[in-house]
MDTraj code that builds the backbone (N, CA, C; nanometers):
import mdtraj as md
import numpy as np

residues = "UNK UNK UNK UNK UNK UNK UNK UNK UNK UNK UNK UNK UNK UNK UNK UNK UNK UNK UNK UNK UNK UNK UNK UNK UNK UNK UNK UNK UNK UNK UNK UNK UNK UNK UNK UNK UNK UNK UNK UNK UNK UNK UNK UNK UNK UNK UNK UNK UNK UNK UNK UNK UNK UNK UNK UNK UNK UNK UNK UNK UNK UNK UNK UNK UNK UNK UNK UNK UNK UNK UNK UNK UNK UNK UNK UNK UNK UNK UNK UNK".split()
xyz = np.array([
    [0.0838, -0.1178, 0.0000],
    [0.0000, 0.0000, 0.0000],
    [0.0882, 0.1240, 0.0000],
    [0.0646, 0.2422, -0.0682],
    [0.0798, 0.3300, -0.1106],
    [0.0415, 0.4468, 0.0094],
    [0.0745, 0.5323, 0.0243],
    [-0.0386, 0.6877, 0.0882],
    [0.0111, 0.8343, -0.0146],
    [-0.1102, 0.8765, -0.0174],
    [-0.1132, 1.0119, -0.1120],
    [-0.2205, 1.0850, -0.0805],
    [-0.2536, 1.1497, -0.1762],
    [-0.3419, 1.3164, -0.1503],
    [-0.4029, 1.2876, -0.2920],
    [-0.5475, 1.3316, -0.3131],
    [-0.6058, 1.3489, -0.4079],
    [-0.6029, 1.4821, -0.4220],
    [-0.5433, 1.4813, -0.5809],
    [-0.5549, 1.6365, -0.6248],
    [-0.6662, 1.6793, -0.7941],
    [-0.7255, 1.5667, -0.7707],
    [-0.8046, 1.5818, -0.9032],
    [-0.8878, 1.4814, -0.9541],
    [-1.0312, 1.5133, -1.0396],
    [-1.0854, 1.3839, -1.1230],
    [-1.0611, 1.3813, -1.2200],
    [-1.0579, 1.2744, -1.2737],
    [-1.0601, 1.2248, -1.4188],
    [-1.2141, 1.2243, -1.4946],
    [-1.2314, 1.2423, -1.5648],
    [-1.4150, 1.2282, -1.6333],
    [-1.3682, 1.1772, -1.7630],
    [-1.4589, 1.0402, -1.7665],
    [-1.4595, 0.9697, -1.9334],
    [-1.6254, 0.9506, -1.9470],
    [-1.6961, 0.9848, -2.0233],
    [-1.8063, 0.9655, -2.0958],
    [-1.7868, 0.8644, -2.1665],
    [-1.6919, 0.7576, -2.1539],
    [-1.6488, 0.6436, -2.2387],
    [-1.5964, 0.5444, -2.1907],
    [-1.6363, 0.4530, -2.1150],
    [-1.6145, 0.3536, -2.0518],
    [-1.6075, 0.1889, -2.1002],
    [-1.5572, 0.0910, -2.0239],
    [-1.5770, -0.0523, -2.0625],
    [-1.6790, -0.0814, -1.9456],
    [-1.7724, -0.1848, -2.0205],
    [-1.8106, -0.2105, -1.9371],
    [-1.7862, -0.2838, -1.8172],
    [-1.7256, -0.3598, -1.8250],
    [-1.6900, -0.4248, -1.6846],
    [-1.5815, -0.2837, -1.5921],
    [-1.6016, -0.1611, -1.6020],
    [-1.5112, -0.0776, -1.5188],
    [-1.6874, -0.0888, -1.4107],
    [-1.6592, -0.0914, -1.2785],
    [-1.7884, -0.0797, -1.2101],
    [-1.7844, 0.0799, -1.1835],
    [-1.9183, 0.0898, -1.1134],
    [-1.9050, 0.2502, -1.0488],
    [-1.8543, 0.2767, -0.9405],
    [-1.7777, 0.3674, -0.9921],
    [-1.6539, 0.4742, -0.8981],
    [-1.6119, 0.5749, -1.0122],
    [-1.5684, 0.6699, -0.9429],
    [-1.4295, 0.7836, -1.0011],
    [-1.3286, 0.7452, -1.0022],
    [-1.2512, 0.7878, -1.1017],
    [-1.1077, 0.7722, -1.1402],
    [-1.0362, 0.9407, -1.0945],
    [-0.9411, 0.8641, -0.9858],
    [-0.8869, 0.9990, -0.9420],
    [-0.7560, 0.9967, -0.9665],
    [-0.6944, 1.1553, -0.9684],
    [-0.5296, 1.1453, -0.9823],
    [-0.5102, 1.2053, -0.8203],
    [-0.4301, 1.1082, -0.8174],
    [-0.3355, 1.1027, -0.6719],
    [-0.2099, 1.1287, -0.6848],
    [-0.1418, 1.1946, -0.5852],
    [-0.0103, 1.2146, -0.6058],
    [0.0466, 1.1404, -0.4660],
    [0.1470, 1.0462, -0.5236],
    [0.2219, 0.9834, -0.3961],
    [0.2923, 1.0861, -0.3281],
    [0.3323, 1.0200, -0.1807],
    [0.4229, 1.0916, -0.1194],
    [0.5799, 1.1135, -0.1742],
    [0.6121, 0.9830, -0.2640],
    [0.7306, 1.0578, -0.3585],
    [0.7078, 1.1647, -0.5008],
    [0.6255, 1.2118, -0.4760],
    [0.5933, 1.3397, -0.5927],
    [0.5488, 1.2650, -0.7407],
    [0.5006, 1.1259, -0.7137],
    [0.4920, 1.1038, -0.8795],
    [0.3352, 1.1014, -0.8737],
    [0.2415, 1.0558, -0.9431],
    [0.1236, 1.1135, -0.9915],
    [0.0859, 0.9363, -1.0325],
    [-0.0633, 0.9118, -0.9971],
    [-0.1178, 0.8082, -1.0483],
    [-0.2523, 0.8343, -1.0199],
    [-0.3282, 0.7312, -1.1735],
    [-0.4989, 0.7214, -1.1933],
    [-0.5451, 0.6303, -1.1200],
    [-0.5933, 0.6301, -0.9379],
    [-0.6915, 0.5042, -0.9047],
    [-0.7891, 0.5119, -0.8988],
    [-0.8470, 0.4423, -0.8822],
    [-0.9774, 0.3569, -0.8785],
    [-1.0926, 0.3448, -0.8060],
    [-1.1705, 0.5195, -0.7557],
    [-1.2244, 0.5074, -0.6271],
    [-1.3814, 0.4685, -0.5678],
    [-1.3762, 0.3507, -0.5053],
    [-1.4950, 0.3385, -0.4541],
    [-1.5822, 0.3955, -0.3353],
    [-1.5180, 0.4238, -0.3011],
    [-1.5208, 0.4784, -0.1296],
    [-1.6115, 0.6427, -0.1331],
    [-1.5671, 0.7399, -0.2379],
    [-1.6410, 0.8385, -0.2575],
    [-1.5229, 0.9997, -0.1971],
    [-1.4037, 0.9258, -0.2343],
    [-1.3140, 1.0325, -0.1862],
    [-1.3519, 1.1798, -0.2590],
    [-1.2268, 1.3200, -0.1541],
    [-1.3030, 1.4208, -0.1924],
    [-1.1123, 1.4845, -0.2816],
    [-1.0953, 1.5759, -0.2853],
    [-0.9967, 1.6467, -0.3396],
    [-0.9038, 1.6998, -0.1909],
    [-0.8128, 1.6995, -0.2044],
    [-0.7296, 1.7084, -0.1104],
    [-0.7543, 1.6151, 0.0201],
    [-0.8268, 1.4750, -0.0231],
    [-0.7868, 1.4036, 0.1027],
    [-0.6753, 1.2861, 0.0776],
    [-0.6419, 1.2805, 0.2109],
    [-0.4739, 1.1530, 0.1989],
    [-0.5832, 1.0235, 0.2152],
    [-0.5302, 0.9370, 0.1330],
    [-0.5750, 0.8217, 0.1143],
    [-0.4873, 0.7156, 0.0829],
    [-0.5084, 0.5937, 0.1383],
    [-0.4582, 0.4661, 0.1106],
    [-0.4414, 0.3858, -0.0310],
    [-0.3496, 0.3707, -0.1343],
    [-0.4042, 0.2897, -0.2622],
    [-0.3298, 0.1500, -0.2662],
    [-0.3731, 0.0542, -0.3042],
    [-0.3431, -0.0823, -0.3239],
    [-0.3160, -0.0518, -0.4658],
    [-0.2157, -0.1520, -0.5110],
    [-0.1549, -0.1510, -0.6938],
    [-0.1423, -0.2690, -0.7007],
    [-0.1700, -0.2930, -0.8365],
    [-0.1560, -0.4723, -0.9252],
    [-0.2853, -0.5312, -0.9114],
    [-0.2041, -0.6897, -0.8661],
    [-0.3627, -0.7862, -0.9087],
    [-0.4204, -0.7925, -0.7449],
    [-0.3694, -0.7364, -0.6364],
    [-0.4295, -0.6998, -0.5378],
    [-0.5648, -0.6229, -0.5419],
    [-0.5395, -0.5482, -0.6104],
    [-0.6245, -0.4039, -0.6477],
    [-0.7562, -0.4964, -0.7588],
    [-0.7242, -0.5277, -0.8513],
    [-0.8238, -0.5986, -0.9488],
    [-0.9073, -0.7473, -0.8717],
    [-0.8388, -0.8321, -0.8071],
    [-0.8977, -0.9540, -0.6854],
    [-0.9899, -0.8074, -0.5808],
    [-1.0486, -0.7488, -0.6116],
    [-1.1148, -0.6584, -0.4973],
    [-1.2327, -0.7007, -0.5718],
    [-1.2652, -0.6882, -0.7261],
    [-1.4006, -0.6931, -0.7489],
    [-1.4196, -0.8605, -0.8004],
    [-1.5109, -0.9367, -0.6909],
    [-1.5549, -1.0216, -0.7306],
    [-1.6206, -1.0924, -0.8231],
    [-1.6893, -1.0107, -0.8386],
    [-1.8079, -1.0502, -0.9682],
    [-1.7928, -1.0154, -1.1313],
    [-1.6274, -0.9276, -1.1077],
    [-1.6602, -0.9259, -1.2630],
    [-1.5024, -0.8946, -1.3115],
    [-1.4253, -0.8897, -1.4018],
    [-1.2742, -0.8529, -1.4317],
    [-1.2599, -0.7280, -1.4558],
    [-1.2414, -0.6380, -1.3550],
    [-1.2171, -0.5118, -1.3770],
    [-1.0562, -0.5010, -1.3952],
    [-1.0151, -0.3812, -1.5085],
    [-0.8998, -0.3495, -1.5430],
    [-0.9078, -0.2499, -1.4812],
    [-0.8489, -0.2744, -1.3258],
    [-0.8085, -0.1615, -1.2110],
    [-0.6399, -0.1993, -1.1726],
    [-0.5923, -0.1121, -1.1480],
    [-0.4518, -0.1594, -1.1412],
    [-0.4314, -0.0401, -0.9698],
    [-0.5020, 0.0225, -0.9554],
    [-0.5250, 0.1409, -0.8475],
    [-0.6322, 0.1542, -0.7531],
    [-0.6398, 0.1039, -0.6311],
    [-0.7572, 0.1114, -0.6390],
    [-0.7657, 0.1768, -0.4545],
    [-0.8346, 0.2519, -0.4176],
    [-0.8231, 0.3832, -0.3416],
    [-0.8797, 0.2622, -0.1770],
    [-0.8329, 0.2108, -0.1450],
    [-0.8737, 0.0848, -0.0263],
    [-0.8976, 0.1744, 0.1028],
    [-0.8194, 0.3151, 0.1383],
    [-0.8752, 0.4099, 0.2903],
    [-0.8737, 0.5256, 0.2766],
    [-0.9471, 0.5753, 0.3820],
    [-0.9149, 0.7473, 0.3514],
    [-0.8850, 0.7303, 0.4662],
    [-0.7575, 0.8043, 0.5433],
    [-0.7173, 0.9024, 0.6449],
    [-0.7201, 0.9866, 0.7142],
    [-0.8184, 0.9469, 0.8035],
    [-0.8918, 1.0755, 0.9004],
    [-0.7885, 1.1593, 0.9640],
    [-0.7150, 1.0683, 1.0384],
    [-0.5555, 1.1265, 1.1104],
    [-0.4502, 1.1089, 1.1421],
    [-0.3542, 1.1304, 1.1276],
    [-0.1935, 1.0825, 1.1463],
    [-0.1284, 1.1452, 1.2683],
    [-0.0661, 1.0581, 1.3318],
    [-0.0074, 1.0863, 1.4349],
    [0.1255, 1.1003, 1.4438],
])
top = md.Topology()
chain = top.add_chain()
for i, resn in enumerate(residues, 1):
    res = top.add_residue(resn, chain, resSeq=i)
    for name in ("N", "CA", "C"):
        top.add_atom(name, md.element.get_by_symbol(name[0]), res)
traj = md.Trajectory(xyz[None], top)
């Protein structure tokens, strides 16, 4: 697992179907690089959140083969 900050959405009017419903957000890791996950949870813009990567992230949706490689698993109320 990953931790970062959401700094933005993605919007496609063009989807596969097997992507389920969520937003596709850009996150920026804590090493400054930038990635598209996968959010179910209903994150907002500037919150730190948890992301899972690979076939960790895709074994999340049971019922169907989603091509998720990102996928947003906590949000971060507080750090100590």
């Amino acid at each position: 697992m990953v931790k970062g900050r959401v700094i933005g959405r993605l919007w496609s009017t063009k989807r596969i179907d097997t992507l389920p419903q969520g937003a596709l957000l850009d996150v920026e890791l804590e090493n400054g690089t930038h990635l598209v996950a996968f959010d179910p949870l209903g994150c907002g813009d500037g919150e730190q959140v948890l992301v899972t990567q690979g076939s960790v992230a895709a074994a999340f949706f049971e019922n169907v083969k989603a091509p998720v490689d990102a996928l947003i698993v906590g949000s971060i109320d507080e750090q100590d």
